[in-house]
N, C-alpha and C positions, 0 to 999 in steps of 0.2 A: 173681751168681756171685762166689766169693770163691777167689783163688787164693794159698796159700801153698809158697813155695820153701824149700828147704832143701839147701845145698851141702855134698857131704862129701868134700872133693879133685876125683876126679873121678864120683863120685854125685850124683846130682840126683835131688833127692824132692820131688813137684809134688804140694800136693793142691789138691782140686778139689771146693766144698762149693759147692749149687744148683742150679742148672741151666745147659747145657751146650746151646742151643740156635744160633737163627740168629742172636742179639743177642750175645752172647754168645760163640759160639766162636772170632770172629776176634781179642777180650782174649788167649783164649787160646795162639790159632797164634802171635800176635804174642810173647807170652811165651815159648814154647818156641823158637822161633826164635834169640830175642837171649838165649838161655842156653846153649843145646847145644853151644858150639864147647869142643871139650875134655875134655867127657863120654863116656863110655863106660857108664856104667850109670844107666839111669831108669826112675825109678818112680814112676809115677801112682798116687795114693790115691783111692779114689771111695766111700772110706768113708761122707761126702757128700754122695753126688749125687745127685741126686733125679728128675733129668731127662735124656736123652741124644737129639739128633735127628738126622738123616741129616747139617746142617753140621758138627754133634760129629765124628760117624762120620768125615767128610771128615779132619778136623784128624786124629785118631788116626791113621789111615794114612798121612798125608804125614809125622806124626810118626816112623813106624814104620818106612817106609821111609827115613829119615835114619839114623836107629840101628841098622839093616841092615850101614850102610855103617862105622858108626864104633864100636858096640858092641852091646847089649841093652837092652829095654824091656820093664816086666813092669805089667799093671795089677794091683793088692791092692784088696781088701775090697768087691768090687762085690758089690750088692744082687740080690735077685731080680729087680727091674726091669729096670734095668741089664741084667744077664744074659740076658735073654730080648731083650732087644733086639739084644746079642752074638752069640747063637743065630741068631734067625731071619733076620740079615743073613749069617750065615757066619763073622762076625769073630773065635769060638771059634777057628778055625781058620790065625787071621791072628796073633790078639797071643797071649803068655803071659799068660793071667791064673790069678791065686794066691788 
């Protein structure tokens, strides 16, 4: 998995190319973590991603509900993959995704 940052004041644009599994997703929590303070609009790109598993799923919502509190989070460019894995766990329903 390969994660690229991008800071615009208080924008953060994370994208997220590979897979997004159990090896994998705690690079990522760890990353969103020691970036967020300060933020108020994020966005995930999953232009990407090629894989998403239930630890993914885990990270996005703890991410989600951070950003509840301090601003907005929108996922872009998810895949049919991706998506139907969004679907059938309900997470259409939880993140903005564009």
């Amino acid at each position: 998995m390969t994660i690229n940052k991008t800071l615009d004041g208080s924008k953060l644009c994370v994208k997220v190319e590979g897979r997004l599994d159990t090896t994998t997703a705690p690079e990522l929590e760890g990353e969103l973590k020691a970036s967020l303070d300060g933020i108020d609009n994020l966005e995930l790109d999953f232009s990407n991603l090629e894989y998403l598993s239930s630890a993914g799923l885990r990270v996005l919502l703890a991410t989600q509900k951070t950003m509840n509190a301090q601003g907005k989070m929108v996922v872009k460019n998810v895949n049919d993959t991706i998506m139907e894995v969004f679907e059938v766990t309900g997470f259409v329903d939880i993140l903005t995704i564009e």
